[in-house]
VMD Tcl script that draws the C-alpha trace (Angstrom):
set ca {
  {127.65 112.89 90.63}
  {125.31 114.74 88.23}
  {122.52 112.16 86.86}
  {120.02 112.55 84.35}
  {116.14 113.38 85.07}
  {115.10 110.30 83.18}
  {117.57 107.91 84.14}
  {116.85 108.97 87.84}
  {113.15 108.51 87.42}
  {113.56 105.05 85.40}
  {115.67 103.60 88.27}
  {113.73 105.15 91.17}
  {110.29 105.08 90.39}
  {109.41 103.06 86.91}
  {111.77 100.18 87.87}
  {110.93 100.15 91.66}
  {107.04 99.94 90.19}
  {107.57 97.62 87.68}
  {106.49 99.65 84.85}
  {107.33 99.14 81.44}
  {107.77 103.27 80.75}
  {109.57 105.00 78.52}
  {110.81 108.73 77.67}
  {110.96 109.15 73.69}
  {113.56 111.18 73.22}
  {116.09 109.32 75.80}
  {115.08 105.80 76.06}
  {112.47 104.80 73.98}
  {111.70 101.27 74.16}
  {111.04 99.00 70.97}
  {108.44 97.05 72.45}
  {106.25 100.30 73.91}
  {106.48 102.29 70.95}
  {105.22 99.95 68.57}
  {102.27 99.35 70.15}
  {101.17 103.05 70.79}
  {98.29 104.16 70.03}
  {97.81 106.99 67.02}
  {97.36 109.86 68.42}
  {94.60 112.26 66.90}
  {94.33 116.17 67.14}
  {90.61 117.36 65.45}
  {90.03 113.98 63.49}
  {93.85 114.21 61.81}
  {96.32 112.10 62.91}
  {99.16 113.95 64.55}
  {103.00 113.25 63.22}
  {104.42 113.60 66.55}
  {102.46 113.14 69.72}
  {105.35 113.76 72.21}
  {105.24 117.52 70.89}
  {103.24 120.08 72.81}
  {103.16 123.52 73.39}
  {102.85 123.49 77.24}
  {106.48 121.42 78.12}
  {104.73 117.78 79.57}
  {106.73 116.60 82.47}
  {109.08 114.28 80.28}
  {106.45 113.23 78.07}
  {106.57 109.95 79.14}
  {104.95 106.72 76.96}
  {103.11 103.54 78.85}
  {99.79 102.40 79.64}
  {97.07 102.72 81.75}
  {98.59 99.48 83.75}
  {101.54 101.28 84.21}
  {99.73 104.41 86.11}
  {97.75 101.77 88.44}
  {101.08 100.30 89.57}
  {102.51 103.67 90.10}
  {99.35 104.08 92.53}
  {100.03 100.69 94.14}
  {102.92 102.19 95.43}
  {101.82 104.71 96.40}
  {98.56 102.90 98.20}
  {100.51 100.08 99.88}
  {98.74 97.29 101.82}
  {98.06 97.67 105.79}
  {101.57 96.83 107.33}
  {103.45 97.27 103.96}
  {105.73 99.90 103.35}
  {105.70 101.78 99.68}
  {108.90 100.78 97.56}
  {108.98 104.35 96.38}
  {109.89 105.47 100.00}
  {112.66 104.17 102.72}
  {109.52 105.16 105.43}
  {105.40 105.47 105.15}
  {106.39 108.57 107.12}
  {107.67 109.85 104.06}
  {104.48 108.90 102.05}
  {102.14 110.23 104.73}
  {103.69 113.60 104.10}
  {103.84 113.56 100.52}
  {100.03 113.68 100.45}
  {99.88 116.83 102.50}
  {98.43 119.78 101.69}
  {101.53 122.16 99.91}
  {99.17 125.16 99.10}
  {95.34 125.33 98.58}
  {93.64 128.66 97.60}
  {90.80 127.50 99.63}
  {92.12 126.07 102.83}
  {90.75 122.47 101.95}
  {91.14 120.01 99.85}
  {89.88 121.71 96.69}
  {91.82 123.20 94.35}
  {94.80 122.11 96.28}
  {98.23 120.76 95.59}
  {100.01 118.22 97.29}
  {103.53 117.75 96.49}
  {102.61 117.69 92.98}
  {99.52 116.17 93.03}
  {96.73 118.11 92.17}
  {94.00 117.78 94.57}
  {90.03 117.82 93.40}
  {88.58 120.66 91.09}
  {85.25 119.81 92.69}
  {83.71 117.22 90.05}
  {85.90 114.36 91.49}
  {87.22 112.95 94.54}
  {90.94 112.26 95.84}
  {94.11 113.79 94.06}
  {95.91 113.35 91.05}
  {97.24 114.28 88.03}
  {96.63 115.09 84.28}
  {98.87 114.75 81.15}
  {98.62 116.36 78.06}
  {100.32 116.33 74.70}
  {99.63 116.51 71.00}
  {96.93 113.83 70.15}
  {97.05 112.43 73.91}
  {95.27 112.54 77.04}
  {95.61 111.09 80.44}
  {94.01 111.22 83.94}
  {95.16 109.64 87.02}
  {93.40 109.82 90.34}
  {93.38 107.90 94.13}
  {91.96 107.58 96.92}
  {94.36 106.62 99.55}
  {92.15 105.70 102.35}
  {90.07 103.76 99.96}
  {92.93 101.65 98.02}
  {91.38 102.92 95.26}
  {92.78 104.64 91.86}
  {91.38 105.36 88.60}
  {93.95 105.75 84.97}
  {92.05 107.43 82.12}
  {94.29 107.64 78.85}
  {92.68 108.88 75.54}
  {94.31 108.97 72.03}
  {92.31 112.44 71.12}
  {92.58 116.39 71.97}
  {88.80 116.01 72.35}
  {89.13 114.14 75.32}
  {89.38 116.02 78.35}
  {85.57 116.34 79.74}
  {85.55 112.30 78.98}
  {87.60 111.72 80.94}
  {87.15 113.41 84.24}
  {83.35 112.39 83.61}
  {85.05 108.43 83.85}
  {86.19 109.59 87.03}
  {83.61 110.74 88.79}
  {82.12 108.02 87.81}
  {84.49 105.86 90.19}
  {85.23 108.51 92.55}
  {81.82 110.29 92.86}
  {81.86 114.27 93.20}
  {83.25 116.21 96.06}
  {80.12 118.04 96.70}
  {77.44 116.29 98.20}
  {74.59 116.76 95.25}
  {71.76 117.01 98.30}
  {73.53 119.70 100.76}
  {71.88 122.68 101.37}
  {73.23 125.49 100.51}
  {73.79 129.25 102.22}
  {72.86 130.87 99.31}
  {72.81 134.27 101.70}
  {76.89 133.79 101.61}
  {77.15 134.13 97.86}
  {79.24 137.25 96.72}
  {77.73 139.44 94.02}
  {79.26 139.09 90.71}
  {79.81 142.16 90.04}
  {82.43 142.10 92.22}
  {84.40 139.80 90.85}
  {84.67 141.72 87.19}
  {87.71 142.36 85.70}
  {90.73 141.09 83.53}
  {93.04 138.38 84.84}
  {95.86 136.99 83.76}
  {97.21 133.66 84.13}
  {99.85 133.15 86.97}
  {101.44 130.87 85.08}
  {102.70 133.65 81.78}
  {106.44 135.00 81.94}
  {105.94 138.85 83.00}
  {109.77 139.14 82.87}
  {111.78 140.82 79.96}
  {108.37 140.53 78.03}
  {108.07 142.05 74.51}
  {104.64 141.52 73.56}
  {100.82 142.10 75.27}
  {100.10 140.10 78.16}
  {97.26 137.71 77.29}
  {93.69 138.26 79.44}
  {90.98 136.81 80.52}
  {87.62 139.41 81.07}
  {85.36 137.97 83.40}
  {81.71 139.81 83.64}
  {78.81 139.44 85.48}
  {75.79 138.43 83.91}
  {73.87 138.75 86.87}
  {74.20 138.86 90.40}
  {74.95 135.07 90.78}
  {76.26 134.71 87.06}
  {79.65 135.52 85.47}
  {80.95 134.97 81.84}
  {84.56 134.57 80.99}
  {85.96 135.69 77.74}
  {89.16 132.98 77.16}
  {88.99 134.84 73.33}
  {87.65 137.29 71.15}
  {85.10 134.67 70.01}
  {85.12 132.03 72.95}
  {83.32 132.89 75.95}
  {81.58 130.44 78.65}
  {79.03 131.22 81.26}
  {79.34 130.05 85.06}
  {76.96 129.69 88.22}
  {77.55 130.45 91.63}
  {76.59 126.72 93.31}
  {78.81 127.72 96.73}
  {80.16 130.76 98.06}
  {82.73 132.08 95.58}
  {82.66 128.49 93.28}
  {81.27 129.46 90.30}
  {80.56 126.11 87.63}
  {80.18 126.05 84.16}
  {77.04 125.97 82.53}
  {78.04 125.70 78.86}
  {78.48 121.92 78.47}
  {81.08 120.41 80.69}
  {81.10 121.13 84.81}
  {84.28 123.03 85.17}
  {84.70 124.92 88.46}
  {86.13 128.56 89.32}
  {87.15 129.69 93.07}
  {87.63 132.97 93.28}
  {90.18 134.33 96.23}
  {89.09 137.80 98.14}
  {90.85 139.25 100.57}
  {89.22 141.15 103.56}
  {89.27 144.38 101.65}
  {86.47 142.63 99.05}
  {89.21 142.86 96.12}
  {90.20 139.65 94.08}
  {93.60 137.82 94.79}
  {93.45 135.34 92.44}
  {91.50 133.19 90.12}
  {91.55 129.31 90.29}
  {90.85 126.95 87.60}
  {92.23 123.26 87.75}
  {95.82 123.79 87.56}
  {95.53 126.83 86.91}
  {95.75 130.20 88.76}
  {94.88 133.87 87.56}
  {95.94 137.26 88.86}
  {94.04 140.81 88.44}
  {95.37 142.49 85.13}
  {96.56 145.41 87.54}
  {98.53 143.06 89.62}
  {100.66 141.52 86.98}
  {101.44 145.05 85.03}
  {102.63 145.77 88.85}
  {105.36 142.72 88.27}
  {106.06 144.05 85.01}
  {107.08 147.83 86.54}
}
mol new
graphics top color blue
foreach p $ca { graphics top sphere $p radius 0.5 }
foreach p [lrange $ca 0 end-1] q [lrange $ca 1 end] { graphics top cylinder $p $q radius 0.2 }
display resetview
């Protein structure tokens, strides 16, 4: 029997958690949409929030409450099992690494949960639509979770910094570094595209980003004509922004010195070359 995506999340994970959560479109609720907050995109107010140009997954409506007792259940007591699974087995596995570009827990994904970017500890998840912002993190083996939401665009660097805050960084601020491990940057040159673009039955210009060194230990990425941002190498091959907020790139080389791929929180770039090779 065929069931819908929202009616199969509402019974098996917002009811089982106790959250009052609701999907606009589907099931709105009375009581959760009149007390949302306005949503704002560059100081205007924005008509519909729910809308976005990158699909949300269900653009769902509820409160930071409801996000800490999703992580309850998913951080059960000692000797308790989670309600969302029949076995802690189950749970245990969900947290496992899926795919990391860097072997580790950094940039990696874990059944859907994002994994650190560097500037925070633990895994999570972010949510984005018009007006809205959102930021969900734990720590499993500290019973610990942190739910940022934000009723601006703006807010993105706010609220990983409230994060960290909780969480602390993943680096360790006094290690030493192997500085003599660093790649050159000039290696790492190039145009990239983002793994995430359709390179099937395309019928306009792929969109790229130029990355360029600025010296040995310093690239600059081009995102636009007029919007570029300058990075540092602070580990081998983990460059991090310098331009205002701490973003972090890891850069994937194979043996042969050549870039794989490009990793940015959630986000994964190929070499120009290697996409125009998926569109032949």
């Amino acid at each position: 029997m065929k069931k819908k995506y929202c009616d199969y999340v509402k019974k098996n994970i917002f009811d089982v958690c106790g959250m009052n959560v609701c999907y606009v479109e589907d099931n709105p609720i009375e009581s959760v949409m009149s007390n949302k907050a306005t949503p704002y995109f560059s100081s205007f107010k924005c008509a519909r929030s729910y809308m976005t140009p990158a699909y949300a997954s269900g653009m769902a409506v509820g409160t930071a409450r409801d996000l800490t007792l999703f992580a309850n259940a998913l951080m059960p007591a000692d000797g308790k099992t989670s309600p969302l699974f029949k076995s802690n087995d189950t749970l245990k596995e969900f947290f496992e690494i899926t795919r990391s570009t860097t072997g580790e827990e950094l940039f990696s994904i874990h059944h859907g949960m994002w994994g650190s970017d560097g500037n925070f500890r633990g895994m999570g998840h972010d949510g984005s639509v018009n007006g809205m912002r959102s930021f969900f993190i734990i720590l499993p083996e500290e019973h610990l979770s942190v739910a940022v939401l934000a009723n601006t665009d703006g807010a993105d660097d706010l609220n990983a910094e409230i994060v960290e805050l909780f969480t602390g960084s993943y680096y360790d601020k006094d290690e030493k570094v192997d500085t003599s491990k660093f790649v050159d940057a000039n290696k790492l040159a190039g145009e990239y595209v983002k793994n995430r673009a359709q390179f099937v039955d395309r019928t306009s210009p792929l969109q790229t980003f130029k990355i360029s060194a600025v010296d040995e230990n310093t690239i600059s990425i081009a995102y636009t004509s007029t919007f570029a941002q300058k990075y540092k190498q602070i580990r081998p091959y983990v460059f991090e922004c310098m331009d205002g907020d701490k973003d972090k790139v890891f850069f994937d080389v194979g043996p042969d010195g050549v870039v794989k791929k490009v990793t940015v929180f959630q986000n994964e770039w190929i070499p120009l070359m290697e996409a125009e090779k998926i569109l032949k």
